[in-house]
C-alpha positions as CSV (number, residue, x, y, z in Angstrom):
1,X,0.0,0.0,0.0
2,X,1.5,3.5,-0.7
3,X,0.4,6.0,1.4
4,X,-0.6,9.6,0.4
5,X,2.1,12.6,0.9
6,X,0.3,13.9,3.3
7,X,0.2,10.6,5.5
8,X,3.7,10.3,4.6
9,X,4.4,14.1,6.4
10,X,2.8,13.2,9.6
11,X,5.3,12.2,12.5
12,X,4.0,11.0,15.8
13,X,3.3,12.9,18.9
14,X,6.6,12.1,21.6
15,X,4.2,13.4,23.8
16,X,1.7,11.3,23.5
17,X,4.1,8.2,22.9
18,X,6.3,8.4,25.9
19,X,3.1,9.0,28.3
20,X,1.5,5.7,27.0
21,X,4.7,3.7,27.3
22,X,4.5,5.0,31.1
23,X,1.6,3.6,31.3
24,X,2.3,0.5,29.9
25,X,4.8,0.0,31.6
26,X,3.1,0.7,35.1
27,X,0.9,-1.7,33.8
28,X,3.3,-4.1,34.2
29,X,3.8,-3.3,37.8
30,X,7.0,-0.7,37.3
31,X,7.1,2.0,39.1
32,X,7.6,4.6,36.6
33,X,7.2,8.5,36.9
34,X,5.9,10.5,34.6
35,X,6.9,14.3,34.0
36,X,4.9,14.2,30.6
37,X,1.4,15.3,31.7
38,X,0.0,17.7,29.0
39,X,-3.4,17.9,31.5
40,X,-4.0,18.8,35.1
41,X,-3.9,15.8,37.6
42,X,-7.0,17.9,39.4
43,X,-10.5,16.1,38.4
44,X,-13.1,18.2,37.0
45,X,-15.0,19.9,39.1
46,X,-18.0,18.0,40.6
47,X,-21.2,20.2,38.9
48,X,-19.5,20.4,35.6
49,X,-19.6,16.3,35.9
50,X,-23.5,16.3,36.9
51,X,-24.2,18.4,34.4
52,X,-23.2,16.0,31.5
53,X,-25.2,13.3,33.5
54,X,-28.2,15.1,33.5
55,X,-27.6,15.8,29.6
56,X,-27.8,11.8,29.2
57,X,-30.4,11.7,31.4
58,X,-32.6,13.8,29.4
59,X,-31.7,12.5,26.3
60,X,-29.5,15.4,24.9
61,X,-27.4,12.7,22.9
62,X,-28.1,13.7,19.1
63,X,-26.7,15.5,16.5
64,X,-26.5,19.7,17.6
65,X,-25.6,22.3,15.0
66,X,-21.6,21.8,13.9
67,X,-20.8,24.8,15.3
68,X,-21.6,24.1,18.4
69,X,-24.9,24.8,20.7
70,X,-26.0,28.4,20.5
71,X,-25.9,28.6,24.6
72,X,-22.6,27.2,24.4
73,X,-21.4,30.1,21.8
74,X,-23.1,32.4,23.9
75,X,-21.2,31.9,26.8
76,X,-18.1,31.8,24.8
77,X,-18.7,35.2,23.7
78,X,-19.5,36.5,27.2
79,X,-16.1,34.7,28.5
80,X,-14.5,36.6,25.2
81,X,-16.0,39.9,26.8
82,X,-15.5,39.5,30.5
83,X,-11.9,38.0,30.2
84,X,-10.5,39.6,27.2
85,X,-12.3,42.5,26.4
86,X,-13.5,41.2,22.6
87,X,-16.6,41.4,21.2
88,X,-17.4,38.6,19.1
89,X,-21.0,37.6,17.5
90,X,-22.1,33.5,18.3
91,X,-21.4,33.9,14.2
92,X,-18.1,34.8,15.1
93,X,-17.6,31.7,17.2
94,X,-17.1,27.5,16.3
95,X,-17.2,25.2,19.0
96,X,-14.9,22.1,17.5
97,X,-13.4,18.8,19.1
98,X,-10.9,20.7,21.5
99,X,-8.4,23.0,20.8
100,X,-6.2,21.6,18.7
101,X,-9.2,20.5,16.4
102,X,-9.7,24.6,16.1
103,X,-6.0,24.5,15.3
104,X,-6.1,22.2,12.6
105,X,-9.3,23.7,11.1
106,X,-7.8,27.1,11.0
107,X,-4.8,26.0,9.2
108,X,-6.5,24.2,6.9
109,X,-9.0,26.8,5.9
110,X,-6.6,29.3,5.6
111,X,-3.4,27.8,4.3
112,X,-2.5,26.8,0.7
113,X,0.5,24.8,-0.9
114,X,3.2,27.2,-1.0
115,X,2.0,29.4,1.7
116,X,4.5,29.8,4.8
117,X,3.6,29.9,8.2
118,X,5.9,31.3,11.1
119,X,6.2,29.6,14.1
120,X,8.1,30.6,17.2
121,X,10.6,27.9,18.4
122,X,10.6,26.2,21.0
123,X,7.1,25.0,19.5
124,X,4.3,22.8,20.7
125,X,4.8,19.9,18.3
126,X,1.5,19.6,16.4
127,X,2.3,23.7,15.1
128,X,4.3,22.3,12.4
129,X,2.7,18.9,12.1
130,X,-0.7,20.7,11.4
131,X,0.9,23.5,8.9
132,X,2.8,20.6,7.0
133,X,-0.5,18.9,6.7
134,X,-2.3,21.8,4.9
135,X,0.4,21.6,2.4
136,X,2.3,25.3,3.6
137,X,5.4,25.7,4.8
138,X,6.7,26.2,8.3
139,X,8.9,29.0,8.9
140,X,10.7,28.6,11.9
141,X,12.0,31.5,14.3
142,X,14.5,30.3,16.7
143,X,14.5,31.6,20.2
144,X,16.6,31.3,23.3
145,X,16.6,31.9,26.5
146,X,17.7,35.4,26.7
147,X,14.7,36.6,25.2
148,X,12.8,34.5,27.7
149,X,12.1,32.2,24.7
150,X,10.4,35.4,22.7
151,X,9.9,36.6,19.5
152,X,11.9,40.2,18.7
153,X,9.8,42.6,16.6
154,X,13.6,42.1,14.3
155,X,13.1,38.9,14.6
156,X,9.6,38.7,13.4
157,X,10.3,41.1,10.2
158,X,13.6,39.0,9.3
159,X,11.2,35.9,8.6
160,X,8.2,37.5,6.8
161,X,8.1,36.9,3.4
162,X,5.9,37.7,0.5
163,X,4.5,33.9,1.3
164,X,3.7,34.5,4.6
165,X,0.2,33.9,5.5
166,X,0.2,33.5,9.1
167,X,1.8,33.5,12.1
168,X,1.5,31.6,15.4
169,X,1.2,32.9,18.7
170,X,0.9,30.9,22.0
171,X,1.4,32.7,25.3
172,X,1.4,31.7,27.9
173,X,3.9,29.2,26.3
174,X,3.6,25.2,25.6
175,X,6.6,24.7,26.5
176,X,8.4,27.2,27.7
177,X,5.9,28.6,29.9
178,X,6.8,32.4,28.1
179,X,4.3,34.8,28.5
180,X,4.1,38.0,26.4
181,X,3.7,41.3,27.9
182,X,1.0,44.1,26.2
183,X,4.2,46.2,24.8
184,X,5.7,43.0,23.2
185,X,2.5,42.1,21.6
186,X,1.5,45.1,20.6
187,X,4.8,45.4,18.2
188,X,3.8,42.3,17.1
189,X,0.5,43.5,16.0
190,X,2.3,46.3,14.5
191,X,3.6,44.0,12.0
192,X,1.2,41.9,11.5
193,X,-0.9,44.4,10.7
194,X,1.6,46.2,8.4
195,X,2.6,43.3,6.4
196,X,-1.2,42.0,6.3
197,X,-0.7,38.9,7.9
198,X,-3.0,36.4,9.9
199,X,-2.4,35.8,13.5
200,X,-3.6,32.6,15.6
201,X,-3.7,33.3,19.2
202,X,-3.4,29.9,21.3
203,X,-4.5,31.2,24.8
204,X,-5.5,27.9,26.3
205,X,-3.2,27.7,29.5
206,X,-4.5,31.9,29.9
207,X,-5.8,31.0,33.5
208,X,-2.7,29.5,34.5
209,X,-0.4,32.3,35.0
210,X,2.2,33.2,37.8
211,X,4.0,35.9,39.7
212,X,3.6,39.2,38.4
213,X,2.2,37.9,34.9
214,X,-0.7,39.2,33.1
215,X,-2.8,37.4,30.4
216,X,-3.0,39.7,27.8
217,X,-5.0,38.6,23.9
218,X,-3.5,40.2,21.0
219,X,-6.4,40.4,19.9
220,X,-7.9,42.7,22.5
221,X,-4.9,45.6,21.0
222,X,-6.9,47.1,19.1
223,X,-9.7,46.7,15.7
224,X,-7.5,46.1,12.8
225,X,-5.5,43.3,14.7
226,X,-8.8,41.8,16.3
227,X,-9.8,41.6,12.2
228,X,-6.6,39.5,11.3
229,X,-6.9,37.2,14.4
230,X,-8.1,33.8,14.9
231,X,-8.4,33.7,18.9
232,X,-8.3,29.7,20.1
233,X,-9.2,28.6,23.5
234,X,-11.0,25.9,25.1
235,X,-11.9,23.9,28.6
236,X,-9.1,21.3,28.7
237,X,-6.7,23.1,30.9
238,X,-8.8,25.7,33.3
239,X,-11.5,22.9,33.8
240,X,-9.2,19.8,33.5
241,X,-11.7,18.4,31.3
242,X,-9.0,17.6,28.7
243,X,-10.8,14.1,27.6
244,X,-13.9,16.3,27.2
245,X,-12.6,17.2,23.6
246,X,-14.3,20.8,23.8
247,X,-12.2,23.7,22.4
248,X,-13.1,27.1,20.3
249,X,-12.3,29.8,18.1
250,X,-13.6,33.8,18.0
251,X,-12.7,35.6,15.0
252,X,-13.5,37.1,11.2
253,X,-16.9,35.6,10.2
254,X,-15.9,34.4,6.6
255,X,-13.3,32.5,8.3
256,X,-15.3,31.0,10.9
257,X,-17.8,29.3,8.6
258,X,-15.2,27.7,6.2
259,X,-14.5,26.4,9.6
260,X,-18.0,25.4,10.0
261,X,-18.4,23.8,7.0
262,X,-15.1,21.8,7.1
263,X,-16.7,20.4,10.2
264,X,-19.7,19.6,8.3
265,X,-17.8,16.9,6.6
266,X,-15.7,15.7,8.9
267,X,-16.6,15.5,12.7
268,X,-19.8,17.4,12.1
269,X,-20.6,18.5,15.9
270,X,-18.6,18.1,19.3
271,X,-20.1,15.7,21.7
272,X,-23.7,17.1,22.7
273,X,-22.6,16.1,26.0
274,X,-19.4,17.5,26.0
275,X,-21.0,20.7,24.8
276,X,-23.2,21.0,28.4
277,X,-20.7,19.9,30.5
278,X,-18.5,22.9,29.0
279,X,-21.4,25.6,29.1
280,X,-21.6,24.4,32.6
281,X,-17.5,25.6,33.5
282,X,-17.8,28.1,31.4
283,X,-20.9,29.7,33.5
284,X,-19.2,29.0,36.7
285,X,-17.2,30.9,39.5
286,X,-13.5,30.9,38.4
287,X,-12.4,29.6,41.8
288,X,-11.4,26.1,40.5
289,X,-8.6,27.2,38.0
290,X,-7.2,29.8,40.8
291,X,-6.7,26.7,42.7
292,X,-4.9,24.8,40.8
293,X,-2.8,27.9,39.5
294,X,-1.6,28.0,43.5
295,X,-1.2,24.1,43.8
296,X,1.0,24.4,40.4
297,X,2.8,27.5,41.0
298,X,3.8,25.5,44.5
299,X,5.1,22.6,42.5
300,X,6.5,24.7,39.6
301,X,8.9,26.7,42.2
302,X,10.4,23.4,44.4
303,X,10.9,21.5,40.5
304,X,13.0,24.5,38.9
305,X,14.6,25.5,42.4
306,X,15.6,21.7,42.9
307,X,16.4,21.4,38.7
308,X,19.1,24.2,39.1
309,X,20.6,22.3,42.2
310,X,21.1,19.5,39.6
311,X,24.9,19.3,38.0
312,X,24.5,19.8,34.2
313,X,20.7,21.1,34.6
314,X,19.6,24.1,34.3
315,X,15.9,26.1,33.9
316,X,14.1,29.7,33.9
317,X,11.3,30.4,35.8
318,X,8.7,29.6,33.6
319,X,5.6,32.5,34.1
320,X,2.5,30.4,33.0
321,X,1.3,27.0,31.9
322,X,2.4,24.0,33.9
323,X,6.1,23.2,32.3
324,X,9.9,23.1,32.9
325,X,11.8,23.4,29.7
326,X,15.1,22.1,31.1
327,X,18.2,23.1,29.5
328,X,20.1,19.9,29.4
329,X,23.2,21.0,27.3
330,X,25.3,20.4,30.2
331,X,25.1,16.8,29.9
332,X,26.1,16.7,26.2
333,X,28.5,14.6,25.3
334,X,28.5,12.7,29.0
335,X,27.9,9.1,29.5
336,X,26.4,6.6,31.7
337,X,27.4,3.4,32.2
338,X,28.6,3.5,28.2
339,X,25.2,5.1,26.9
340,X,26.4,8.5,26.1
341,X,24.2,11.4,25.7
342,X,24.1,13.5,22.7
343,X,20.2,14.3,22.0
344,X,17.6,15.1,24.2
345,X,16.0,11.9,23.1
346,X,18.9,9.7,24.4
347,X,18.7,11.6,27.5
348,X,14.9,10.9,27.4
349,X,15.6,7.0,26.9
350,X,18.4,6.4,29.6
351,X,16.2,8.1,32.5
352,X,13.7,6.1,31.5
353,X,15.9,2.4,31.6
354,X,17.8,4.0,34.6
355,X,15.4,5.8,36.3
356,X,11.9,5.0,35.9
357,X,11.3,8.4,35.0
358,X,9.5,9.8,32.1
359,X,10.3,13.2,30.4
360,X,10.2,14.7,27.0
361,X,12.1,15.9,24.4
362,X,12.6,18.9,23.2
363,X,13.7,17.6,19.4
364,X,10.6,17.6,18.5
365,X,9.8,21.4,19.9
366,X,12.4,23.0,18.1
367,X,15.1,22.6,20.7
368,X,17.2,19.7,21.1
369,X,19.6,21.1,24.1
370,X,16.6,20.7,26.3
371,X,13.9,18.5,27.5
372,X,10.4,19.2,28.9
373,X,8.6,18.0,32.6
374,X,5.4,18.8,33.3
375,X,4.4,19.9,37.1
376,X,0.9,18.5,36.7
377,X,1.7,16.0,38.7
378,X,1.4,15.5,42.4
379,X,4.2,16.7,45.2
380,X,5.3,13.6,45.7
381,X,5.6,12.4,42.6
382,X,8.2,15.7,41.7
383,X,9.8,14.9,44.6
384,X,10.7,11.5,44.2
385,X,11.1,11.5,39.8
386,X,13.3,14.5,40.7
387,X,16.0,12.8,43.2
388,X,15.7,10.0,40.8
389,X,17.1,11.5,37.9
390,X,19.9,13.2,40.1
391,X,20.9,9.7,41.2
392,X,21.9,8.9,37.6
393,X,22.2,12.4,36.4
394,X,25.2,12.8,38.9
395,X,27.2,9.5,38.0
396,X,27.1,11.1,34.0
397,X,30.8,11.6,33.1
């Protein structure tokens, strides 16, 4: 069988991969840790879960419009208006299969062969994935740490082409944990605006945000950005309702229903259930996601603290999400027990055979020096998958 090229383009998530060999392998009765979590360990809130019960209960379990319930949108738009400061239309709005559904959608409706799409390195790796699936090209802008893992207003212009169609935004950060600040943005939106380019505005860790941090949508800087922005979002991080599948996008009308209608003949609508249970969070107090930005912002400062206490380790202070991106260039080149390190995937592989202890590359995010762990995971579970990768971590020579 021969595969299309577009099958052919499509790697694997590493994220996805290494957090069901964890599992697997916990299965067997190893006691494995895994930093890989890409969702809240907190379960969803209680009335958010009887709310999709009562749904079944009275028989809301057909087909809804594709674009999602019109109470659901509604409540989108008000979220949009208390949150951000947008005003957006239910027309405005698509309710699709979680966020990275709206992702995919977007691209797809908007890009064509040839197009180019920039994308901030380090990356959350379905950016690319996606962009290469809708046939365009990604255009990749290195960052580093000294910009806090940033894109330059220089740095922007130097990449934008006559083929540039879009460019990717996500702050606060998968997986650096960046988070823009108004002035940074709004010499973004300069450009984009200037050089009449789209923008898509991944805001779905916005509630979890530390320190002096502020949450700010490019989209909220004013009306000709707001026109050339697709603004994604959804309930899988600030509910932990990531297995719910419910995400969104706000933005320019024309672009919303090619959205709608791509649905039309693919998913068709997100899970009527799904749908309730999601107008339920989105309708209540926000005390739940405070919470768990205190419990992570706990966990986040003992696993970067206790990283930079680690020989060859080292990590900012990440000012949102629920990530570490490690810097792990200090080990390259060292060995352990005759495995030597030289990627962040053979560091990735010899904690896991040594150590139990799942973590993730950061190849496949654009930056190989480093690796990613996730603090979505409990106390004691940092603790312990922390002193066991300094155990092998410090016999490296």
């Amino acid at each position: 069988m021969t595969l299309s090229r577009r099958a052919q383009s499509i790697s694997p998530s590493p994220t996805l991969a290494l957090t069901a060999k964890a599992r697997a392998l916990r299965a067997k009765g190893i006691d494995v840790i895994g930093f890989g979590a890409g969702e809240p360990d907190f379960d969803t809130p209680d009335h958010i879960k009887k709310e999709a019960v009562k749904a079944i209960s009275e028989g809301f379990t057909k087909y809804t419009p594709t674009s999602g319930i019109p109470e659901l949108k509604e409540a989108i738009c008000k979220k949009f208006k208390d949150d951000n400061g947008l005003d957006y239309d239910p027309s405005q709005v698509v309710v699709s299969c979680g966020a990275k559904h709206s992702l995919y959608n977007i691209m797809q409706v908007l890009c064509d062969e040839g197009d180019e799409v920039i994308v901030p390195a380090p990356y959350w790796v379905s950016y690319t994935e996606q962009v290469n699936v809708a046939g365009a090209k990604p255009v990749i802008i290195d960052t580093k740490e000294d910009t806090g893992f940033k894109i330059t207003p220089k740095m922007l212009g130097n990449h934008i082409s006559d083929r540039t169609k879009l460019l990717v935004m996500n702050s606060p950060s998968n997986p650096t944990g960046a988070v823009y600040s108004r002035q940074e943005l709004e010499a973004i939106a300069r450009i984009a605006v200037d050089r009449k380019i789209w923008v898509i505005s991944d805001e779905i860790y916005e509630k979890l945000i530390y320190d002096d941090a502020k949450h700010v949508s490019i989209a909220s800087l004013g009306s000709e950005i707001k026109a050339r922005t697709l603004v994604v979002n959804g309930v899988s991080k600030t509910y932990s309702m990531t297995g719910w599948r419910i995400g969104y996008a706000a933005g320019d009308k024309q672009v919303i229903g090619a959205i709608s209608n791509l649905q039309d003949h693919s998913t068709s609508n997100p899970t009527s259930i799904s749908q309730r249970a999601a107008l339920a969070a989105l309708t209540s107090p926000p005390e739940f996601a405070r919470q768990m930005a205190q419990e992570f912002k706990k966990r986040r400062d003992y696993m970067v603290e206790t990283v930079n206490r680690i020989p060859g380790l080292s990590c900012i202070m990440p000012k949102g999400a629920f990530y570490a991106f490690v810097n792990i260039s200090g080990l390259m080149g060292k060995a352990f027990k005759e495995k030597t390190v030289n990627t962040s995937m053979g560091l990735t592989e010899l904690l896991l055979a040594e150590a139990n202890v799942v973590v993730i590359p950061g190849g496949p995010f654009g930056a190989d020096d480093h690796i990613r762990l996730s603090y979505a995971v409990s106390m004691d579970h940092i603790v312990t998958g922390l002193e066991r990768m300094h155990q092998v971590i410090k016999q490296m020579k």
